[in-house]
BADO-111730 format. One record per residue (C-alpha): chain; z, y, x; residue number from 1. Coordinates in steps of 0.02 Angstrom, whole numbers, plus 50000, padded with zeros to 5 digits. Each point is the difference from the previous one (the first is absolute). Example, Ala and Ser with C-alpha at 12.3 -4.5 7.8 and 13.67 -1.06 7.14 Angstrom:
BEGIN
['A' [50390 49775 50615] 1];
['A' [49967 50172 50069] 2];
This chain:
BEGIN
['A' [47599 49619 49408] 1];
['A' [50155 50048 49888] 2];
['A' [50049 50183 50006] 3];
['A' [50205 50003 50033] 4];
['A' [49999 50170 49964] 5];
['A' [49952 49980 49823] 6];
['A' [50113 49869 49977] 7];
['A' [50157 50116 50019] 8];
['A' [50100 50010 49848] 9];
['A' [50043 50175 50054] 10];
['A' [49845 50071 50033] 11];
['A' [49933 50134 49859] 12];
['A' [50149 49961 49871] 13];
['A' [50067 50162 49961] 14];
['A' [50203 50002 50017] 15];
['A' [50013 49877 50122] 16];
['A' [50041 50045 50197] 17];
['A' [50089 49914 50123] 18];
['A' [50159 50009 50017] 19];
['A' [50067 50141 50155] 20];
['A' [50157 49970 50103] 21];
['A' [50106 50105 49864] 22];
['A' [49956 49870 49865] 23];
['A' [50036 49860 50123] 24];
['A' [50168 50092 50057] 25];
['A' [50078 50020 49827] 26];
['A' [49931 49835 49957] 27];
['A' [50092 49907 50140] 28];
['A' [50151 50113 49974] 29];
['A' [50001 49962 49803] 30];
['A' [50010 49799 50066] 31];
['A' [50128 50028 50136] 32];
['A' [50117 50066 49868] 33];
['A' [49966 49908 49853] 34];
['A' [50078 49840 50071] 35];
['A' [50190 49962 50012] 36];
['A' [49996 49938 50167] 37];
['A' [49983 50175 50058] 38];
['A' [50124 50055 49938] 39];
['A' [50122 49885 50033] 40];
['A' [49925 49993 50186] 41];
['A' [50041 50177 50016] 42];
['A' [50179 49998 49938] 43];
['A' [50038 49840 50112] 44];
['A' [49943 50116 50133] 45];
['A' [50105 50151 49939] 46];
['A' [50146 49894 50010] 47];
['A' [49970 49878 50139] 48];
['A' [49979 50151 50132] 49];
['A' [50128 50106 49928] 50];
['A' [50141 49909 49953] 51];
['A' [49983 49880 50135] 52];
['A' [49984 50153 50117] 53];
['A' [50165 50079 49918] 54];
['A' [50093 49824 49998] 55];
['A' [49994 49969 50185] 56];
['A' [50029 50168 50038] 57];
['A' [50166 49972 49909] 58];
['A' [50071 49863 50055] 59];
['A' [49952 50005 50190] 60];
['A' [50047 50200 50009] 61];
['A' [50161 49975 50064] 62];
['A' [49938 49860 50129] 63];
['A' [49864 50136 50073] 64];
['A' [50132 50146 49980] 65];
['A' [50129 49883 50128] 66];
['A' [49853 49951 50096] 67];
['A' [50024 49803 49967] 68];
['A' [49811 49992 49906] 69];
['A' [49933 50040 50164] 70];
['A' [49852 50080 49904] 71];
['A' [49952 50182 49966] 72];
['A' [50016 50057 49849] 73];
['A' [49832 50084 49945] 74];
['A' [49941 49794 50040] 75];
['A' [50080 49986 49821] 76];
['A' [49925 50139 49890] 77];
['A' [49839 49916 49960] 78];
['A' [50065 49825 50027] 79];
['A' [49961 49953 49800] 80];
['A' [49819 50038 50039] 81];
['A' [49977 49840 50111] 82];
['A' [50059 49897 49847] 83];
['A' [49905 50114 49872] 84];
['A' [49838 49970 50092] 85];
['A' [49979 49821 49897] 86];
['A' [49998 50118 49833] 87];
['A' [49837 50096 50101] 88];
['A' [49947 49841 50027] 89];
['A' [49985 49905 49844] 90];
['A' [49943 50173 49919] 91];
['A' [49857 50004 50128] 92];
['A' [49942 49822 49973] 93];
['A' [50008 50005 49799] 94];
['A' [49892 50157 49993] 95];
['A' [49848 49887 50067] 96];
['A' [50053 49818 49971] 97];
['A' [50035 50048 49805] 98];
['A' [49854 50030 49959] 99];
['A' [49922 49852 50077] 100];
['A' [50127 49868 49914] 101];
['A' [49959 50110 49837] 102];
['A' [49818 49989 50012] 103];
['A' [50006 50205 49988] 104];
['A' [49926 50020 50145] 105];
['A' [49821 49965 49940] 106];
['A' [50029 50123 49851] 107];
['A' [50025 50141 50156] 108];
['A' [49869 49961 50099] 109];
['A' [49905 49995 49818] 110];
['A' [50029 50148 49981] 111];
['A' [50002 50086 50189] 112];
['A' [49851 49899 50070] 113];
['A' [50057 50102 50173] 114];
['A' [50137 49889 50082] 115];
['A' [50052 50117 50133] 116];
['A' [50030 50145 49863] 117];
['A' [50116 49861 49912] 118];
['A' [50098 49960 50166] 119];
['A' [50006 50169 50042] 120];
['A' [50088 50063 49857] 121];
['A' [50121 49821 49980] 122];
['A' [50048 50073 50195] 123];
['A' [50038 50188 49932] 124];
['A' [50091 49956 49860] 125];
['A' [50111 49855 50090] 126];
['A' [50029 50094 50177] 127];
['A' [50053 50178 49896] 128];
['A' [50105 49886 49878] 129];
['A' [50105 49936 50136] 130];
['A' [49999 50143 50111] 131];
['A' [50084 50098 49881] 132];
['A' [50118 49867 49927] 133];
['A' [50034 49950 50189] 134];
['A' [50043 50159 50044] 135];
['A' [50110 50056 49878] 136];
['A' [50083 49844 50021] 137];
['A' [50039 50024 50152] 138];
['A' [50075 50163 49968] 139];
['A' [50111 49935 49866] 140];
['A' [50069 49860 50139] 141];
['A' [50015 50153 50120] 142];
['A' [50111 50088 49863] 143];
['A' [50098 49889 49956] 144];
['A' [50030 49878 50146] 145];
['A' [50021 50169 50133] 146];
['A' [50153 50049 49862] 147];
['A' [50111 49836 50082] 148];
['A' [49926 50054 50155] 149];
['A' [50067 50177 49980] 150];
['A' [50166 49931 49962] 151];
['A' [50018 49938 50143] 152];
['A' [49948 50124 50113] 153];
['A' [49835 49923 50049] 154];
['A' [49881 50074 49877] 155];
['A' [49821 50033 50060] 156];
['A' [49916 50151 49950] 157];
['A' [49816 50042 49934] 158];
['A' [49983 50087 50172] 159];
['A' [50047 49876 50118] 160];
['A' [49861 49931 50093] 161];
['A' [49898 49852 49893] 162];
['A' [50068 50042 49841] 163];
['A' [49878 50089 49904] 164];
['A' [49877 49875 50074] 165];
['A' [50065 49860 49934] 166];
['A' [50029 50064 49827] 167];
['A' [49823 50029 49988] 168];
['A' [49961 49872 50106] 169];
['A' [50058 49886 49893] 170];
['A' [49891 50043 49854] 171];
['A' [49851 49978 50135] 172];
['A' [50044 49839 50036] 173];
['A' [50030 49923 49819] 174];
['A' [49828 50068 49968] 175];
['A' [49924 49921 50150] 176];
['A' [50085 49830 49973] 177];
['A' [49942 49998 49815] 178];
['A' [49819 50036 50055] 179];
['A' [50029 49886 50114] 180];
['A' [50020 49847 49870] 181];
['A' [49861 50079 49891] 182];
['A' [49874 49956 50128] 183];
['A' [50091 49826 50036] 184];
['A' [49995 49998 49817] 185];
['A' [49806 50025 50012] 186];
['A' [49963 49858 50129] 187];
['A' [50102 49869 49913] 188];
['A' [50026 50058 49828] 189];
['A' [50136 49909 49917] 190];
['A' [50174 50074 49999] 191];
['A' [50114 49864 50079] 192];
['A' [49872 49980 50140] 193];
['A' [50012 50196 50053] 194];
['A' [50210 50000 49975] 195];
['A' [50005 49845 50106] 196];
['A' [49889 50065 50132] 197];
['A' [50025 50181 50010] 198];
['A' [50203 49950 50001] 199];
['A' [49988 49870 50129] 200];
['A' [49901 50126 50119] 201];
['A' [50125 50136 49967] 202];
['A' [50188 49937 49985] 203];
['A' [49977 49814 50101] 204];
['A' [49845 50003 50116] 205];
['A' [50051 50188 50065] 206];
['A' [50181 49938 50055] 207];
['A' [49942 49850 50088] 208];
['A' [49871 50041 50097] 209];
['A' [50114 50107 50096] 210];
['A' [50077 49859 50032] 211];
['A' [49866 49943 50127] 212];
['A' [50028 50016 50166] 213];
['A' [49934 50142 50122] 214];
['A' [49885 50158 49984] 215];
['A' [49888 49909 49865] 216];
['A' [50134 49961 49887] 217];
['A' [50075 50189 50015] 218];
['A' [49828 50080 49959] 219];
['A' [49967 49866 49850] 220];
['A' [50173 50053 49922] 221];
['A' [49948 50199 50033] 222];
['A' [49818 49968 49913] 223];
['A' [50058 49909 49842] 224];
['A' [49957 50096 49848] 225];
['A' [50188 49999 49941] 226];
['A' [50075 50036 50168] 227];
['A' [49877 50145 50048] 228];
['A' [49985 50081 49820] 229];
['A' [50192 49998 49967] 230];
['A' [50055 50103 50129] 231];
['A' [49949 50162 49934] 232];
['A' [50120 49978 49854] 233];
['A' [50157 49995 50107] 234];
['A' [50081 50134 50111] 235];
['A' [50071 49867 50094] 236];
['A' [49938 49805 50027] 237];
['A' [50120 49882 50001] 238];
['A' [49839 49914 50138] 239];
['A' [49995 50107 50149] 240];
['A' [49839 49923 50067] 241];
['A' [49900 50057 49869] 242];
['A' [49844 50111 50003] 243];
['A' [50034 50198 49976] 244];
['A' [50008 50041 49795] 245];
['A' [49821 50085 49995] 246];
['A' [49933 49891 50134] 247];
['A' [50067 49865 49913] 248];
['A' [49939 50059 49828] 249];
['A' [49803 50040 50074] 250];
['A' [49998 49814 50039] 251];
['A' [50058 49958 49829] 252];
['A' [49863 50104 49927] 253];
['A' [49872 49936 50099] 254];
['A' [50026 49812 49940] 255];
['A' [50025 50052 49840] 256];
['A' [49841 50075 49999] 257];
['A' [49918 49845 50085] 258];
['A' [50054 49889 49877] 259];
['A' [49944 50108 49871] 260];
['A' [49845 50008 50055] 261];
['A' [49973 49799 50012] 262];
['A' [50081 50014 49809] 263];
['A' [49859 50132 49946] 264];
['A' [49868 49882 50108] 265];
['A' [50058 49856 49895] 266];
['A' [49991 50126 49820] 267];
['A' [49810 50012 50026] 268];
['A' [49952 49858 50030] 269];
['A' [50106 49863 49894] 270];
['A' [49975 49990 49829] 271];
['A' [50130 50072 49885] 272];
C-alpha cells in the first residue's frame, strides 16, 4: 500500500510551508492591480456615478425646483450609481473569469492548494475595492450634483433622512454586485457569459417581472437582486413599491451569499 504521506513534496524540505491567508491576500491583491482592466473599471466607475449624478442634477434642477419633475430631489444624488453599477460588474466578473481565459488560474491553485483561502481573499480584495471607490463616488456625485441643487433652493443636506445611507450605501452595494458576478463568474467562467447573464437579471429581467400581474408579480420585482440591493443607495426611489433599504439590502446579501456558495461548491470540485 503506497504511503501518501511520504509522497508530499512538502513534507521534511526545510524552507518550504504553505502558504497562510496573508500570502494569499497580497498575492490576489498584487493580480487585481497589475491588470489594466482595473483600472480603467474603476475610473469608468468614478465617472459614470459622479458625473452622471452631477449632470442630471443640473439640468433637471430647475424642473424639481418648479415642481414640474414631479420627483424629489435626494432621488437624484446617487442616480449615477445605477449606471456605474455595470463598471462593478465587469470588475467583479474579470477578477475570476481572467484567470480562467488566461490559464492563471491553475498557477493559483498551484500554488494555494486551499481553494476557499483563494476565494476568500479574491472576495476581500474585490468587495473593499469597490466599497471604497463606490463610496467616495458617491460623495463626489453628492458634491457636486447637490451644488445645482443648492442653486435652486432644493439642496439636500448630509442630515436629511437617507442621505448618509445612501452615500455609504452605495459603496455596499457596488461591492455586493461585483461579488455578485465573481461567483456567476465561478459557475460559468467565461466573461461574456457572466456580463450577459448577471446584466440581463439586473437591468431587463428586474423591470419586467414587475410587469406581471397581481401579488406574485409585486413580490418577484421586490426580491430581484437589483431591485432589493439598490435601494439602500438612494434616499429616495424613484419605485415606491420597493422593499425598505436594509430590508431590501439583507435580501441582497443573502443571494449573494447563496450564489457564492454554489460558485465555491463548483471551485472544489471542477478541475482548474
Amino acid at each position: 500500500m503506497i504511503d501518501t504521506v511520504a509522497l508530499d513534496p512538502h513534507r521534511n524540505v526545510p524552507g518550504v510551508r504553505r502558504p497562510g491567508f496573508g500570502a494569499t491576500l497580497r498575492a490576489e491583491w498584487i493580480k487585481f492591480w497589475s491588470v489594466r482592466s482595473t483600472v480603467w473599471s474603476i475610473v469608468a466607475l468614478v465617472v459614470l456615478g459622479a458625473g452622471l449624478t452631477v449632470l442630471v442634477c443640473a439640468v433637471s434642477a430647475e424642473d424639481l425646483a418648479d415642481g414640474s419633475a414631479g420627483e424629489a430631489a435626494g432621488s437624484f444624488i446617487t442616480w449615477g450609481m445605477t449606471i456605474a453599477q455595470i463598471t462593478a460588474i465587469v470588475l467583479g466578473s474579470l477578477v475570476v473569469t481572467s484567470e480562467y481565459g488566461t490559464g492563471m488560474i491553475r498557477a493559483t491553485l498551484t500554488a494555494t492548494p486551499h481553494r476557499g483561502r483563494v476565494l476568500t481573499a479574491k472576495a476581500v480584495v474585490l468587495t473593499g475595492t469597490l466599497f471604497i471607490v463606490g463610496t467616495l463616488t458617491a460623495v463626489l456625485g453628492y458634491l457636486g450634483g447637490n451644488w445645482f441643487l443648492e442653486r435652486q433652493g432644493i439642496g439636500v443636506a448630509l442630515g436629511d433622512e437617507g442621505v448618509l445611507r445612501a452615500l455609504f450605501g452605495s459603496g455596499l452595494y457596488m461591492a455586493g454586485i461585483g461579488l455578485f458576478a465573481a461567483a456567476v463568474g465561478l459557475l460559468v467562467r467565461h466573461t461574456a457569459a457572466v456580463l450577459a447573464i448577471v446584466l440581463a437579471l439586473i437591468l431587463v429581467v428586474g423591470n419586467m417581472v414587475m410587469l406581471l400581474p397581481g401579488a406574485w408579480g409585486e413580490w418577484a420585482g421586490k426580491l430581484m437582486p437589483g431591485n432589493a440591493g439598490s435601494v439602500v443607495a438612494t434616499p429616495v426611489s424613484f419605485n415606491p413599491n420597493v422593499l425598505d433599504p436594509w430590508v431590501g439590502f439583507a435580501v441582497f446579501c443573502a443571494e449573494v451569499a447563496v450564489v457564492l456558495l454554489a460558485g465555491y461548491l463548483v471551485l472544489r470540485r471542477r478541475d482548474a
